[in-house]
Biopython code that builds the backbone (N, CA, C, O; Angstrom):
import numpy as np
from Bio.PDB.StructureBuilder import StructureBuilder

atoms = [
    (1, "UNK", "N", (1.338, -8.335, 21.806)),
    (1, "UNK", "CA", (0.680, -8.088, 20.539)),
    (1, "UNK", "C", (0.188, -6.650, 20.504)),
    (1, "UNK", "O", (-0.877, -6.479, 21.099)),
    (2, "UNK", "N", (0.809, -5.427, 19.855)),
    (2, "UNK", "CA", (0.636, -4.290, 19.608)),
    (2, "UNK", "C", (-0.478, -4.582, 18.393)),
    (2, "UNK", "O", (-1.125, -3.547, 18.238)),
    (3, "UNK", "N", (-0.767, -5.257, 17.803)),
    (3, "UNK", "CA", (-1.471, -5.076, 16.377)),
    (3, "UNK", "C", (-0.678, -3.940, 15.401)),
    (3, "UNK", "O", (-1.264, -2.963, 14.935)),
    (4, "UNK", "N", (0.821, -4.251, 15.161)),
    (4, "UNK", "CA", (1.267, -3.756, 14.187)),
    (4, "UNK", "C", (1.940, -4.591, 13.279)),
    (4, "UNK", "O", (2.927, -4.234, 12.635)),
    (5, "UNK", "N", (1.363, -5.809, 13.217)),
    (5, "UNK", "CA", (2.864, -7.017, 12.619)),
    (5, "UNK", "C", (1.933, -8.376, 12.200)),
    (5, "UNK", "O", (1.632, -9.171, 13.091)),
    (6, "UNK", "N", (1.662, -8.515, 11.338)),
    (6, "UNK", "CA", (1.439, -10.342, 11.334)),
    (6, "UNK", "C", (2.734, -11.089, 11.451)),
    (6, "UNK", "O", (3.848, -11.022, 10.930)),
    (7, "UNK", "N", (1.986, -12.003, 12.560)),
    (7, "UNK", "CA", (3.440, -12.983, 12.794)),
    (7, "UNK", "C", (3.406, -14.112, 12.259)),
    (7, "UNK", "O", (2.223, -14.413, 12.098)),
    (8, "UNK", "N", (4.130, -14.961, 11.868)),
    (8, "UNK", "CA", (4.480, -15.906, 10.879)),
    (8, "UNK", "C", (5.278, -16.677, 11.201)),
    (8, "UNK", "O", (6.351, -16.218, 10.809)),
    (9, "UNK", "N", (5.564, -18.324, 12.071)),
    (9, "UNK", "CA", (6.539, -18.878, 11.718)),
    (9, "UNK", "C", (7.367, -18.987, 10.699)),
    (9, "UNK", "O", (6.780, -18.858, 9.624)),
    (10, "UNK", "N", (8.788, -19.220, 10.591)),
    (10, "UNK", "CA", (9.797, -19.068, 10.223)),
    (10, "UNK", "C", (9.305, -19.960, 9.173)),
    (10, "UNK", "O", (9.181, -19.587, 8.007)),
    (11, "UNK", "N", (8.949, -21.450, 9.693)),
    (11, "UNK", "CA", (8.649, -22.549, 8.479)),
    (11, "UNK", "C", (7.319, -22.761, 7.768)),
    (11, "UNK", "O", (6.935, -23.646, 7.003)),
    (12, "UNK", "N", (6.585, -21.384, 8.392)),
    (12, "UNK", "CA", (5.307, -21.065, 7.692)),
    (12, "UNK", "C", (5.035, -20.081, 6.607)),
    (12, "UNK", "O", (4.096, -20.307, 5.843)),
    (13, "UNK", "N", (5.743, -19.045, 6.467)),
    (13, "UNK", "CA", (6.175, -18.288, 5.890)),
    (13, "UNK", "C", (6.189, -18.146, 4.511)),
    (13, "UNK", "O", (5.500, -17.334, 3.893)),
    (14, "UNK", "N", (7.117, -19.080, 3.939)),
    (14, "UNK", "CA", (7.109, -19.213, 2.762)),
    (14, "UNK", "C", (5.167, -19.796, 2.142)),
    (14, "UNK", "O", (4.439, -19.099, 1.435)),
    (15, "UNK", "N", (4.934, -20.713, 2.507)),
    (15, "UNK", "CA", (3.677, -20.914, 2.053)),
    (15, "UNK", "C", (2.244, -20.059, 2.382)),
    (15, "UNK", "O", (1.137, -20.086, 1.843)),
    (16, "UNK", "N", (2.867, -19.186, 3.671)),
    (16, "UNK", "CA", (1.681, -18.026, 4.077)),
    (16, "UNK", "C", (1.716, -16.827, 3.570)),
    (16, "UNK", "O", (0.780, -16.038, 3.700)),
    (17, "UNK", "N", (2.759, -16.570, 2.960)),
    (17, "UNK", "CA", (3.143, -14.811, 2.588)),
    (17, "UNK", "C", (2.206, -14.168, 1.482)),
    (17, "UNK", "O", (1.864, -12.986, 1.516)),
    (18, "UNK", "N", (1.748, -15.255, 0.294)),
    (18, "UNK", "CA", (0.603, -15.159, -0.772)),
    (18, "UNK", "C", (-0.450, -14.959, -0.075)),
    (18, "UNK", "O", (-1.154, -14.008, -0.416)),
    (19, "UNK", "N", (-0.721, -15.492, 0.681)),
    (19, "UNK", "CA", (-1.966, -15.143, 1.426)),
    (19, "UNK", "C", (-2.078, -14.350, 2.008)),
    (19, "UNK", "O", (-3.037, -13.648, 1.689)),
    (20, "UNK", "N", (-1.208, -13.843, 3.299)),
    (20, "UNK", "CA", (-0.733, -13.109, 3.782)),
    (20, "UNK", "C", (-0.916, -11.363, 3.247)),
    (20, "UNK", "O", (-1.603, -10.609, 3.936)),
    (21, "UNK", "N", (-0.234, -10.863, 1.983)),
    (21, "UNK", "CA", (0.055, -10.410, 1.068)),
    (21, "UNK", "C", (-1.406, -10.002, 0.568)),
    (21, "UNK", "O", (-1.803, -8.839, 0.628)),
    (22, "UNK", "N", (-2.352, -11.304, -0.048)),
    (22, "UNK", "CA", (-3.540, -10.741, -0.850)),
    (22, "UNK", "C", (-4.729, -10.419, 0.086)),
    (22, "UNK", "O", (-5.668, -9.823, -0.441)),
    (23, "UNK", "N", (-4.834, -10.755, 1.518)),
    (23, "UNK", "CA", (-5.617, -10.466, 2.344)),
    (23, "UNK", "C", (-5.156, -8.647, 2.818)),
    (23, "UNK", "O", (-5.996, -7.926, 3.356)),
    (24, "UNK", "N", (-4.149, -8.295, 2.594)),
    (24, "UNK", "CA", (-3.808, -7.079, 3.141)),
    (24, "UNK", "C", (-3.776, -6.037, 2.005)),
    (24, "UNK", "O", (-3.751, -4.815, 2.146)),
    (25, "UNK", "N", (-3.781, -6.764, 0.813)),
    (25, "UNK", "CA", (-4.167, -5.557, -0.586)),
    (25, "UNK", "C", (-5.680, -5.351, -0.806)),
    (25, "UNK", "O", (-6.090, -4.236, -1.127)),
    (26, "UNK", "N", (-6.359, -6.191, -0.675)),
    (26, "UNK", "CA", (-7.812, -6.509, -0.300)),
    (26, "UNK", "C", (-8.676, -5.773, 0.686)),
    (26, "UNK", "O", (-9.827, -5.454, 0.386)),
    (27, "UNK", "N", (-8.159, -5.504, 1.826)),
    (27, "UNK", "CA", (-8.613, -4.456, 2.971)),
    (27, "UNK", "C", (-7.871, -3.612, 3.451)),
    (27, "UNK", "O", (-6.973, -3.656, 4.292)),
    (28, "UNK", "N", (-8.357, -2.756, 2.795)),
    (28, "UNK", "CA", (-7.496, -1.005, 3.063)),
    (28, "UNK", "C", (-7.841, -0.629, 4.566)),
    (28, "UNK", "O", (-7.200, 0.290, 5.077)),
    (29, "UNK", "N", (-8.996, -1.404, 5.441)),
    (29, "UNK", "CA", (-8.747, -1.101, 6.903)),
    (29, "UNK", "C", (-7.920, -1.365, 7.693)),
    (29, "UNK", "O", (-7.416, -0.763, 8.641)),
    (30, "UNK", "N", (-7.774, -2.490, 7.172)),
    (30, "UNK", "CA", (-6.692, -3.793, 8.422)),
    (30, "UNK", "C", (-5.228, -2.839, 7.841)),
    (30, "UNK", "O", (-4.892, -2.354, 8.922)),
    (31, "UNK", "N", (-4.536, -2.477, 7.153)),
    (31, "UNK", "CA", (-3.727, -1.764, 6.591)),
    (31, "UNK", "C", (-3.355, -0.416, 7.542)),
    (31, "UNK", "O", (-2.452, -0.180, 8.345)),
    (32, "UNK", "N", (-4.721, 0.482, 6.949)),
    (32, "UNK", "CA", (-4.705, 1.748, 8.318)),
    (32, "UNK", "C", (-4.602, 1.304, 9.501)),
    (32, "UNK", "O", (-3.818, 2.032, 10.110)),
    (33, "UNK", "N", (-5.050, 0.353, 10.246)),
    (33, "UNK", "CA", (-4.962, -0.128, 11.731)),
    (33, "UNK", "C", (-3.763, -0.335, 11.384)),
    (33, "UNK", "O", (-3.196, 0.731, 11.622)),
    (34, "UNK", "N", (-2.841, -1.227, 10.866)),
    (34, "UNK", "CA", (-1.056, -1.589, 11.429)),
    (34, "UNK", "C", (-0.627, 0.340, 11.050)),
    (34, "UNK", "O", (0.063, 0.987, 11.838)),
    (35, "UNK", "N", (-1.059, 0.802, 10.062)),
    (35, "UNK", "CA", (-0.270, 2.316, 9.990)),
    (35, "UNK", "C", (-0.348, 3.026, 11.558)),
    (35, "UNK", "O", (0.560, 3.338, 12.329)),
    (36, "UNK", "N", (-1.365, 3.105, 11.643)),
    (36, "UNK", "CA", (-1.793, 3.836, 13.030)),
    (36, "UNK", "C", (-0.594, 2.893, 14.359)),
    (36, "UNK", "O", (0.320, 3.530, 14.882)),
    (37, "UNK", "N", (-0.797, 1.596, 14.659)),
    (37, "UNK", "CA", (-0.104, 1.133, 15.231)),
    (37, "UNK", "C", (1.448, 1.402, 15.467)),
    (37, "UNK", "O", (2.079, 1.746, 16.467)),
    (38, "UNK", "N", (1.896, 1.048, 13.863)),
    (38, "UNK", "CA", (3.361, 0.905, 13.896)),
    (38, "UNK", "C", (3.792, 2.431, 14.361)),
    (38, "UNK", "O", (4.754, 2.511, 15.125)),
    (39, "UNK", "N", (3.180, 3.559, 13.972)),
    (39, "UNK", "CA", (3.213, 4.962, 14.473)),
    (39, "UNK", "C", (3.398, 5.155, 15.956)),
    (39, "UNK", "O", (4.142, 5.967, 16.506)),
    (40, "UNK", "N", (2.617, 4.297, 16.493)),
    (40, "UNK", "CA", (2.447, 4.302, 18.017)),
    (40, "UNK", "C", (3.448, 3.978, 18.427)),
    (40, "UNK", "O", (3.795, 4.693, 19.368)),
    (41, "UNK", "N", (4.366, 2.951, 18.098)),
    (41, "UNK", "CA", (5.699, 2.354, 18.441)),
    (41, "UNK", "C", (6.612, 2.833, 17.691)),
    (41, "UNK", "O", (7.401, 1.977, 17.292)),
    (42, "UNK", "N", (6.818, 3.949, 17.323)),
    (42, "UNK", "CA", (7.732, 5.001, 16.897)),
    (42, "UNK", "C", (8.150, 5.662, 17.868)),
    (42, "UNK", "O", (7.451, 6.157, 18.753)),
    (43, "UNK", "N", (9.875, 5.738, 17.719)),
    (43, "UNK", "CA", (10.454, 7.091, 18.666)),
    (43, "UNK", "C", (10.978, 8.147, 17.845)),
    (43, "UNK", "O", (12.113, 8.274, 17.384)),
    (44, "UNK", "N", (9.783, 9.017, 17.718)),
    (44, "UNK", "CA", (10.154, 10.633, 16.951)),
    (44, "UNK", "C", (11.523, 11.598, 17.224)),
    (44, "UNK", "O", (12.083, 12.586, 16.748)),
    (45, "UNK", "N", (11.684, 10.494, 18.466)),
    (45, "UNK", "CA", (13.212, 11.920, 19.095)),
    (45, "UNK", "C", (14.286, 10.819, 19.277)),
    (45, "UNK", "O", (15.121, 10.915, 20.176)),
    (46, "UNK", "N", (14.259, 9.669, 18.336)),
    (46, "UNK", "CA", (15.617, 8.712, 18.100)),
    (46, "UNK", "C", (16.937, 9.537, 17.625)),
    (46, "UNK", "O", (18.038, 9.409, 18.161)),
    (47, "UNK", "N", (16.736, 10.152, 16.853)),
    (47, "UNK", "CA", (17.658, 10.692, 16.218)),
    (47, "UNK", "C", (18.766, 11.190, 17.417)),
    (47, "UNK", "O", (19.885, 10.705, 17.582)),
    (48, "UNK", "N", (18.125, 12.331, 18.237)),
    (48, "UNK", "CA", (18.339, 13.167, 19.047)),
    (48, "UNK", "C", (18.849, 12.277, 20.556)),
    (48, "UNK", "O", (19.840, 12.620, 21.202)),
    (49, "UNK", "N", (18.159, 11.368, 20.847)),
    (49, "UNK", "CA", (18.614, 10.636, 22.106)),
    (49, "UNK", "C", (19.934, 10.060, 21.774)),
    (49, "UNK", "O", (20.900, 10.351, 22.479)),
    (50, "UNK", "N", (20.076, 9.156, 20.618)),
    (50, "UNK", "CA", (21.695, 9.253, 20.185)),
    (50, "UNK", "C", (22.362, 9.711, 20.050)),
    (50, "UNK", "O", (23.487, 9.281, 20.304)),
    (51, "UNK", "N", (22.106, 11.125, 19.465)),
    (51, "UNK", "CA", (23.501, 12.260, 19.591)),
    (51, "UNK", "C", (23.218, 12.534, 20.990)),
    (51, "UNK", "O", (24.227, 13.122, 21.379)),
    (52, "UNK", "N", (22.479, 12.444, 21.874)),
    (52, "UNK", "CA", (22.941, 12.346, 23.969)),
    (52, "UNK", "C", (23.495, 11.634, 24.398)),
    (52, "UNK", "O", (24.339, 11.757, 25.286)),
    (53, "UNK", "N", (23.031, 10.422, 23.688)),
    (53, "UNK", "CA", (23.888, 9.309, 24.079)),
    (53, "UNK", "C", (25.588, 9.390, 23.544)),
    (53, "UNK", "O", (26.601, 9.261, 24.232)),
    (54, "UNK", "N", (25.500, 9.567, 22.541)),
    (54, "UNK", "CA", (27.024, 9.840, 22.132)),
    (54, "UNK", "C", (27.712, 11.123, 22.572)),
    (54, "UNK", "O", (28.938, 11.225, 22.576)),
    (55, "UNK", "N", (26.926, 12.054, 22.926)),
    (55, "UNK", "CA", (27.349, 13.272, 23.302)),
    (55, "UNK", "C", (27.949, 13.191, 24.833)),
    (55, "UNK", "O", (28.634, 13.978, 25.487)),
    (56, "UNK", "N", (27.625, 12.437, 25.000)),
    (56, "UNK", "CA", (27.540, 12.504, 26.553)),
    (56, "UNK", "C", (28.874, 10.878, 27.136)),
    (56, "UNK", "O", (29.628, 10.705, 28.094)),
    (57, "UNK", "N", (28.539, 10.150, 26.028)),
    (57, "UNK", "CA", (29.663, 9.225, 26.233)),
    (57, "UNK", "C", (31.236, 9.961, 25.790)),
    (57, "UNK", "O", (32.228, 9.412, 26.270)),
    (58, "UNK", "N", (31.434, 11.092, 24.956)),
    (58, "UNK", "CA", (32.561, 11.523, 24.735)),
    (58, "UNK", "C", (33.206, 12.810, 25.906)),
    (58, "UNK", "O", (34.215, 13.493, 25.730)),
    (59, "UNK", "N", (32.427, 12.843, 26.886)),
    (59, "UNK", "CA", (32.635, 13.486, 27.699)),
    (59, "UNK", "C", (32.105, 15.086, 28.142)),
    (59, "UNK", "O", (32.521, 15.610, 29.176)),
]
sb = StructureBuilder()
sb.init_structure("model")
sb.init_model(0)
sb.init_chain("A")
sb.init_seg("    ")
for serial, (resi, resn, name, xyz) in enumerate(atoms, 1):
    if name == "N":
        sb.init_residue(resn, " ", resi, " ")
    sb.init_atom(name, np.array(xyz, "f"), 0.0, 1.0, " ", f" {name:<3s}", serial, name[0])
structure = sb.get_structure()
């Protein structure tokens, strides 16, 4: 649990997402905390490790 994601069973979902949804338009904190998070679990140099990776698989 990074705290970037509400998790949701598959068969919960449909009846949690309204809720889900109006609890997170409602508090502009809990919002900034997943921004800050999901940031954290970002790779800024994706782009670039794939063209190594491909660069480097073509010889």
């Amino acid at each position: 649990d990074k705290g970037a994601a509400i998790l949701c069973k598959d068969l919960e979902a449909k009846e949690k997402i309204g809720t889900i949804v109006t609890e997170l338009l409602s508090d502009k904190s809990k919002v900034e905390r997943f921004e800050k998070e999901i940031a954290k679990l970002g790779l800024p140099q994706a782009a670039e490790s794939i063209v190594n990776v491909i660069t480097s698989s073509l010889g």
